[in-house]
DSSP file (Angstrom, degrees, kcal/mol; ACC not computed):
  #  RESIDUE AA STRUCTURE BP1 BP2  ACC     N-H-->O    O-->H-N    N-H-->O    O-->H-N    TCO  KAPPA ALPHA  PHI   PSI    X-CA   Y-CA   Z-CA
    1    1 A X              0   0    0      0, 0.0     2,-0.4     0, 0.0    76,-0.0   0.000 360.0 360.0 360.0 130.3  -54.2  -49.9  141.3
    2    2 A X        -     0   0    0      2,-0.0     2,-0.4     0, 0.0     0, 0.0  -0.781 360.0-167.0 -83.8 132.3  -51.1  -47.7  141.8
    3    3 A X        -     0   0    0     -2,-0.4     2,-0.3     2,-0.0     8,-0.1  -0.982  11.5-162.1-135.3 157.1  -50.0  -44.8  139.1
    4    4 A X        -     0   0    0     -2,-0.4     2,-0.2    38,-0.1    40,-0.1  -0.954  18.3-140.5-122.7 110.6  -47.2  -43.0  138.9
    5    5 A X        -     0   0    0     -2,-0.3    40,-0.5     4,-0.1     2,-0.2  -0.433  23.8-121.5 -82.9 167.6  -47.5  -40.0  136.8
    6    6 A X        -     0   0    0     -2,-0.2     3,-0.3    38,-0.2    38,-0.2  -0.666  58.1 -25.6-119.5 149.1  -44.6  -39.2  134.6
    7    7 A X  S    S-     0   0    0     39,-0.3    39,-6.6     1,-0.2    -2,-0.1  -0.313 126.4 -13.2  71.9-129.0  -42.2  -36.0  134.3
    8    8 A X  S    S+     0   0    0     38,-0.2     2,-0.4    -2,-0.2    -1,-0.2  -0.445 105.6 109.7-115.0  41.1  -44.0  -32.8  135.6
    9    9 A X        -     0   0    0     -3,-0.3    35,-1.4    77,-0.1     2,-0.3  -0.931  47.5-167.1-119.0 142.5  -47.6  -34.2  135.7
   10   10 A X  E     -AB  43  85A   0     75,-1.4    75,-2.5    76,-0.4     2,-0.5  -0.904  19.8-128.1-130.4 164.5  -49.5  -34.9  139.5
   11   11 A X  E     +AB  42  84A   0     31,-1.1    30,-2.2    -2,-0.3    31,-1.1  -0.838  36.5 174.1-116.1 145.7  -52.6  -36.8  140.0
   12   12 A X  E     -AB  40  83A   0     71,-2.1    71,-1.1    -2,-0.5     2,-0.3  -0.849  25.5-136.2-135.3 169.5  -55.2  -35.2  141.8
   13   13 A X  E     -A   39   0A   0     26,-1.2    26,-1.2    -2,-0.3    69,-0.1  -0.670  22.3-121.4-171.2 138.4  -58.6  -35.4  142.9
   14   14 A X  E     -A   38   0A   0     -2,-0.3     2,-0.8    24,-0.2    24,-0.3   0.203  26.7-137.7 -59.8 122.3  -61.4  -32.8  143.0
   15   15 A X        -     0   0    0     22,-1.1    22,-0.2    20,-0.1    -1,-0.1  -0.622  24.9-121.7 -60.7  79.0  -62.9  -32.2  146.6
   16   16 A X        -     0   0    0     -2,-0.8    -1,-0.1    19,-0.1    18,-0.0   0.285  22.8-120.7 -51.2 141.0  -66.4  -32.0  146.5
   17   17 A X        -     0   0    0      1,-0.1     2,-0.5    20,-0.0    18,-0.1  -0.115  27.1-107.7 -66.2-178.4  -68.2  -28.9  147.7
   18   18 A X        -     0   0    0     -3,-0.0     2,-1.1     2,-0.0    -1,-0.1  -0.930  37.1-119.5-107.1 140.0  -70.4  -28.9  150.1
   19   19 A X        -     0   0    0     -2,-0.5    -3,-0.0     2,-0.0    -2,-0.0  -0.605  29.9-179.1 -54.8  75.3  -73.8  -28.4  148.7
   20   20 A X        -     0   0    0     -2,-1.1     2,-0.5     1,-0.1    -3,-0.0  -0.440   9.3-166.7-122.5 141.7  -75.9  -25.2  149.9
   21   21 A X        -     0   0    0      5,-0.1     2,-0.8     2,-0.0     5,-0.1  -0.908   2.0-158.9-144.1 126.0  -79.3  -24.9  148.5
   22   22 A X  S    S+     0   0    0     -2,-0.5     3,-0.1     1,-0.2    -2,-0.0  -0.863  70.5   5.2-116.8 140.9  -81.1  -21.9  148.8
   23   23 A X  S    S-     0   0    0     -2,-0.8    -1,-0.2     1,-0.1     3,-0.1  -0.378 124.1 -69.1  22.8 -10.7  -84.9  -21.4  148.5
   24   24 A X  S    S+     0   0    0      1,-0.3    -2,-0.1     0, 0.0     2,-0.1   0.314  92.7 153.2 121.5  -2.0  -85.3  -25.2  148.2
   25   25 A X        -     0   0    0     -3,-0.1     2,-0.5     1,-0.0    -1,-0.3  -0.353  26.4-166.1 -32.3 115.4  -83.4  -24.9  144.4
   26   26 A X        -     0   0    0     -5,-0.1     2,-0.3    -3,-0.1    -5,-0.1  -0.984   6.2-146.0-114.1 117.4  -81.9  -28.2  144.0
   27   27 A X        -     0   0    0     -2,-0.5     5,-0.1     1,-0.1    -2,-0.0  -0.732  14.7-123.2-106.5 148.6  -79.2  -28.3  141.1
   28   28 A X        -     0   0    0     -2,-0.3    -1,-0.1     1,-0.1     0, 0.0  -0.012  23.9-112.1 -87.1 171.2  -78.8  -31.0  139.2
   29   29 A X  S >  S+     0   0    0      2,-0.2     3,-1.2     1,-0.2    -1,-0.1   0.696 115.0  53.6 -71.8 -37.9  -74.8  -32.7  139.0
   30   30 A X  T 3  S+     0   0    0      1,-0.3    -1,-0.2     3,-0.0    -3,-0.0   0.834 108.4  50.7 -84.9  -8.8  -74.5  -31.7  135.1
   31   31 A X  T 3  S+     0   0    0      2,-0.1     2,-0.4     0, 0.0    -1,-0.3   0.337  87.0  92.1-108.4  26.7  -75.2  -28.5  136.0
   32   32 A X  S <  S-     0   0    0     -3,-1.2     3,-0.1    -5,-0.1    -3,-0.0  -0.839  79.5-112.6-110.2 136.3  -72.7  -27.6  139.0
   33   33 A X        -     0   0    0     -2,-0.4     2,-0.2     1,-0.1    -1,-0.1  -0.200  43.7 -84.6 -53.0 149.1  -69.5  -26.0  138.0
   34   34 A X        -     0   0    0      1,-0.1     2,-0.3   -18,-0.0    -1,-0.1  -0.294  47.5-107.5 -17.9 103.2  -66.2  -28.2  138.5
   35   35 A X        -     0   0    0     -2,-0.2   -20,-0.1     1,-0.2    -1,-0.1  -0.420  20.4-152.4 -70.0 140.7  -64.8  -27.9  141.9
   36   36 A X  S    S+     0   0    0     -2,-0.3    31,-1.3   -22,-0.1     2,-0.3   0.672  72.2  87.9 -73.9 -15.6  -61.4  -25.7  141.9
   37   37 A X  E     + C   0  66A   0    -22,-0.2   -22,-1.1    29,-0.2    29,-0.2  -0.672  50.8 141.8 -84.5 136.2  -60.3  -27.7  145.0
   38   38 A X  E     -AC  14  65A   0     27,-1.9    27,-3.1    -2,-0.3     2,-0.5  -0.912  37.3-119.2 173.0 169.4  -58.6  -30.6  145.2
   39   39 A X  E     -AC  13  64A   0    -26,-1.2   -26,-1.2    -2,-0.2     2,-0.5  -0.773  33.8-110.4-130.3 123.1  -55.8  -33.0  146.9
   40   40 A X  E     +A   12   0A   0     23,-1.0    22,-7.2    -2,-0.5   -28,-0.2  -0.620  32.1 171.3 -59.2 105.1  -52.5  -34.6  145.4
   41   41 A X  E     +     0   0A   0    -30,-2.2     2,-0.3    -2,-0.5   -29,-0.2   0.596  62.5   2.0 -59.0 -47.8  -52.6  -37.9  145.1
   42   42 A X  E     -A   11   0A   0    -31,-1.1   -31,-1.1    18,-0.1     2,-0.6  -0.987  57.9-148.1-151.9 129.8  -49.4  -38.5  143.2
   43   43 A X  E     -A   10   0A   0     -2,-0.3   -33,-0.2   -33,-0.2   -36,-0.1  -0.851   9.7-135.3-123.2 143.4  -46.6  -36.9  141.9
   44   44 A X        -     0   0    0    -35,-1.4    13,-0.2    -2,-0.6   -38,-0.2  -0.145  36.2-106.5 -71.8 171.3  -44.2  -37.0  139.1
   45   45 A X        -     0   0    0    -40,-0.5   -37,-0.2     1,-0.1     2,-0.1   0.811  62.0-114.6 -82.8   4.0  -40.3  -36.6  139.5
   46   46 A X        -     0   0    0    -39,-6.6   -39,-0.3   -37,-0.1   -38,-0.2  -0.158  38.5 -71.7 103.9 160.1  -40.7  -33.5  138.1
   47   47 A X  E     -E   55   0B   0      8,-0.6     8,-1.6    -2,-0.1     2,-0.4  -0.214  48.9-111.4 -87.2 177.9  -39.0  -32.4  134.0
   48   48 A X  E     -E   54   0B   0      6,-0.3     6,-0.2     1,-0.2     5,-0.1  -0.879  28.4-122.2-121.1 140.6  -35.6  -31.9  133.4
   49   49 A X        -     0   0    0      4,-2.0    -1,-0.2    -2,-0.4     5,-0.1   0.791  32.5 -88.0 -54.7-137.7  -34.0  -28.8  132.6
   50   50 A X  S    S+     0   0    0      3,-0.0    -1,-0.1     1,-0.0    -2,-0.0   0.563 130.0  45.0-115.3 -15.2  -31.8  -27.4  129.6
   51   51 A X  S    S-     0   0    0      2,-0.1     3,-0.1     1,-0.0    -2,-0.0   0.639 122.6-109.3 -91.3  -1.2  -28.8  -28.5  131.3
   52   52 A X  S    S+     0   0    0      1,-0.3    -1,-0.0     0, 0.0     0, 0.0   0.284  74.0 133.6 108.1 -28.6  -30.3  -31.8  132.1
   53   53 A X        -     0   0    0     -5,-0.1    -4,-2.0     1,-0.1     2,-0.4  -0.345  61.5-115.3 -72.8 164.3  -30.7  -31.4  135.9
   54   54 A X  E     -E   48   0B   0     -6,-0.2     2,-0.6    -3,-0.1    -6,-0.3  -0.963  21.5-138.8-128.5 129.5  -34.3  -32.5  137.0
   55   55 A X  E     -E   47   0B   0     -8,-1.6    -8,-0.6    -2,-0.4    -7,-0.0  -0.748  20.4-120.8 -92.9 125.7  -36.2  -29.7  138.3
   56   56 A X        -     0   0    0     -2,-0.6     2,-0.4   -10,-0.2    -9,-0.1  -0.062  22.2-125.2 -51.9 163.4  -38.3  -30.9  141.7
   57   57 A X        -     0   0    0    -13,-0.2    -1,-0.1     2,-0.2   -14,-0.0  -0.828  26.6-134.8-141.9 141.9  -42.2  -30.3  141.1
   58   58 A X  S    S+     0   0    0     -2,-0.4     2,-0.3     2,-0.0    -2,-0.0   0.088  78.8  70.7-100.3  17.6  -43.2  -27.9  144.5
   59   59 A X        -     0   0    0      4,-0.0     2,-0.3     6,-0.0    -2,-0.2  -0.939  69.0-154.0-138.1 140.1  -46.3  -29.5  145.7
   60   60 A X    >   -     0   0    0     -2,-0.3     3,-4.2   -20,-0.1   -20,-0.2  -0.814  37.2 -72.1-114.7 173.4  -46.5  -33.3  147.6
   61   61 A X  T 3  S+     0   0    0     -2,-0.3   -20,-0.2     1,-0.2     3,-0.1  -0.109 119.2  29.1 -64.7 136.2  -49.0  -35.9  148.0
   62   62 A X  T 3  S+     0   0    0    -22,-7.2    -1,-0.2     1,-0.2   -21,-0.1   0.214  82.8 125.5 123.8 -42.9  -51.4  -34.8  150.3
   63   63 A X    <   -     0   0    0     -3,-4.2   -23,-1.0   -23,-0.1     2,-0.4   0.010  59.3-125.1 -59.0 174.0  -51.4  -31.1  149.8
   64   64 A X  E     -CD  39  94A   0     30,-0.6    30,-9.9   -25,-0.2     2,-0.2  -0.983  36.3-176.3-130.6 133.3  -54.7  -29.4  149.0
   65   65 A X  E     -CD  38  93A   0    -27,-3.1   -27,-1.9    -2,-0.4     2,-0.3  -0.420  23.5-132.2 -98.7 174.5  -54.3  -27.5  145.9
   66   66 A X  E     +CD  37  92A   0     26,-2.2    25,-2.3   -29,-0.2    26,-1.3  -0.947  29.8 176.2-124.9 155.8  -56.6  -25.1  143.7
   67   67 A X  E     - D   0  90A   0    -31,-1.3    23,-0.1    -2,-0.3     5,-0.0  -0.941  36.9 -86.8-137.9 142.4  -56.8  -25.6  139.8
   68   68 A X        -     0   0    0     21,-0.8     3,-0.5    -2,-0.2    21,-0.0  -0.070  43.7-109.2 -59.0 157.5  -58.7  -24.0  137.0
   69   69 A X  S    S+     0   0    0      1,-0.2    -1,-0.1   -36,-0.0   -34,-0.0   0.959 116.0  34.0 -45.4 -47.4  -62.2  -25.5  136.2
   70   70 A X  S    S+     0   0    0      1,-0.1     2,-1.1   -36,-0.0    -1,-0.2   0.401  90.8 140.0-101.7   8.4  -61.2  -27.2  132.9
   71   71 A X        -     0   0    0     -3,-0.5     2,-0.4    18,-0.1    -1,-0.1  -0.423  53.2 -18.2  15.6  29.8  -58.0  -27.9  134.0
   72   72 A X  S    S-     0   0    0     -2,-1.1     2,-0.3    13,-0.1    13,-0.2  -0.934  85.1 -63.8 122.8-162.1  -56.1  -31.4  133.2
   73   73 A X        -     0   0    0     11,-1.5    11,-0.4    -2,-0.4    -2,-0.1  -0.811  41.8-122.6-131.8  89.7  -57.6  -34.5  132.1
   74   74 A X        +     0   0    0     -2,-0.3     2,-0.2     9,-0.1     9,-0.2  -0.018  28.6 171.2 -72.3 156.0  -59.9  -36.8  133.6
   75   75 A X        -     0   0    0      7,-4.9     2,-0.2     2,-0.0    -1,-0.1  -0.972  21.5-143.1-142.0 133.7  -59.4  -40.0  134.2
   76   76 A X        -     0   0    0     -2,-0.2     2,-0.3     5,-0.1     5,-0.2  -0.623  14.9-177.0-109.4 166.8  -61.1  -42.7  135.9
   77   77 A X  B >  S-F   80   0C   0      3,-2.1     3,-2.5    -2,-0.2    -2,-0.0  -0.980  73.3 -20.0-163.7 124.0  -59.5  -45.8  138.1
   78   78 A X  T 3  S-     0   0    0     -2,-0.3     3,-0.1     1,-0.3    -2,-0.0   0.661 131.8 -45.4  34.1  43.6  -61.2  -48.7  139.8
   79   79 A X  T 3  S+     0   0    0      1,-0.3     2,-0.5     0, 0.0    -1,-0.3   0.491 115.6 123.3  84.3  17.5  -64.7  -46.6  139.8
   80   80 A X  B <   -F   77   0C   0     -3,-2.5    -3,-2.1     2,-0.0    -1,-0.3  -0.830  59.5-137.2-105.8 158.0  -62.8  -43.4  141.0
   81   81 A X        +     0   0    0     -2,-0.5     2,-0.3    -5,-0.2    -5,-0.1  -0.675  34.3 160.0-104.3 159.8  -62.6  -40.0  139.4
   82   82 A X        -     0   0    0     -2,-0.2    -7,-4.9   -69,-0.1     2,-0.3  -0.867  28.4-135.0 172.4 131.0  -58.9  -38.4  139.4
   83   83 A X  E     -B   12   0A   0    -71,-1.1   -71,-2.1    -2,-0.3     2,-0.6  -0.957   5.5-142.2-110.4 136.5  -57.5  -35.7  137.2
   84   84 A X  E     +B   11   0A   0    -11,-0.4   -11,-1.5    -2,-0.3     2,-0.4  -0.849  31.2 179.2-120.6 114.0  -54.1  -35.6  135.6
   85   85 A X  E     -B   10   0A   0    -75,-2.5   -75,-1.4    -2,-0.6   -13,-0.1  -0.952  33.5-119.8-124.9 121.8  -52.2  -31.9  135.6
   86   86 A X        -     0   0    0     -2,-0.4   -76,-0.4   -77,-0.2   -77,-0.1   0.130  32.7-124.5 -34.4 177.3  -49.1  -30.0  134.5
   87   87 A X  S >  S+     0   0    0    -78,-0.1     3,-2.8     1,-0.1    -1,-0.1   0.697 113.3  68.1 -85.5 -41.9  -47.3  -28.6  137.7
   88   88 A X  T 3  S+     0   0    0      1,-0.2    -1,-0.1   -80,-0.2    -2,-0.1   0.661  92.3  62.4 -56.5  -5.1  -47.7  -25.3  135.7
   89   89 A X  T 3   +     0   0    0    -18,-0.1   -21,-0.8   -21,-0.0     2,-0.4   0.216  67.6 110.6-114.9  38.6  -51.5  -25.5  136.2
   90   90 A X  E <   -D   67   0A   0     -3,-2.8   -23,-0.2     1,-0.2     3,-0.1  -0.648  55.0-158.7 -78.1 140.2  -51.7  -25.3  139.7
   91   91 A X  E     -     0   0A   0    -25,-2.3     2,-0.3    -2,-0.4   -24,-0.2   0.902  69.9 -50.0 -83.4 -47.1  -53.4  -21.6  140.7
   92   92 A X  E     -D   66   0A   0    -26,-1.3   -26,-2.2    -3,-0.1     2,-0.5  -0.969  59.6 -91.8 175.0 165.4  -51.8  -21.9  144.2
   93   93 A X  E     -D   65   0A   0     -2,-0.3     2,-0.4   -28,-0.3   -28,-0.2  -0.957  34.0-126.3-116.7 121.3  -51.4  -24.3  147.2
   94   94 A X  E     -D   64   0A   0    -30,-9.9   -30,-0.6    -2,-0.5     2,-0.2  -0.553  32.5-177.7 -79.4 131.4  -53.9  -24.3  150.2
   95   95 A X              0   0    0     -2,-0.4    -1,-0.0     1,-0.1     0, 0.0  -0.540 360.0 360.0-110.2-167.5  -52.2  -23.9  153.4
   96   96 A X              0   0    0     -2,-0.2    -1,-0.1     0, 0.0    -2,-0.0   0.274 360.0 360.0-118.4 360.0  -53.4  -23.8  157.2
């Protein structure tokens, strides 16, 4: 299934950490924070100004972003997990 998010909204989805477990502590799924990382799936064409003009949304599919923990909205699609976010709650853009 394709979606196309609308406006100034991107679909993303969270990058799992990698687990480290130290003394032999193993933590359970409900009790590991949100990962802040995660990669643009989709983007919208971005909102329109006060004059009209449509301003362009500064991240593409592909990038790897950061986001707050509670961040967006999940949603899930054919058994995948995938979060729906303003542009304005991207923290930053990961580069290399």
């Amino acid at each position: 299934m394709h979606v196309r998010p609308l406006h100034d909204r991107i679909l993303i989805r969270r990058l799992e950490e990698k687990e480290v477990v130290k003394g032999g502590i193993i933590i359970p799924d409900t009790a590991k924070e949100k990962p802040q990382e995660a990669e643009v799936i989709a983007v919208g064409p971005g909102k329109f100004d006060d004059n009209g003009k449509r301003m362009p949304i500064d991240v593409k599919k592909g990038d790897r972003i950061l986001i707050g923990k509670y961040s967006g909205s999940d949603i899930k699609i054919d058994d995948q997990e995938y979060v729906i976010v303003r542009e304005d709650e991207i923290l930053g853009v990961l580069e290399k």
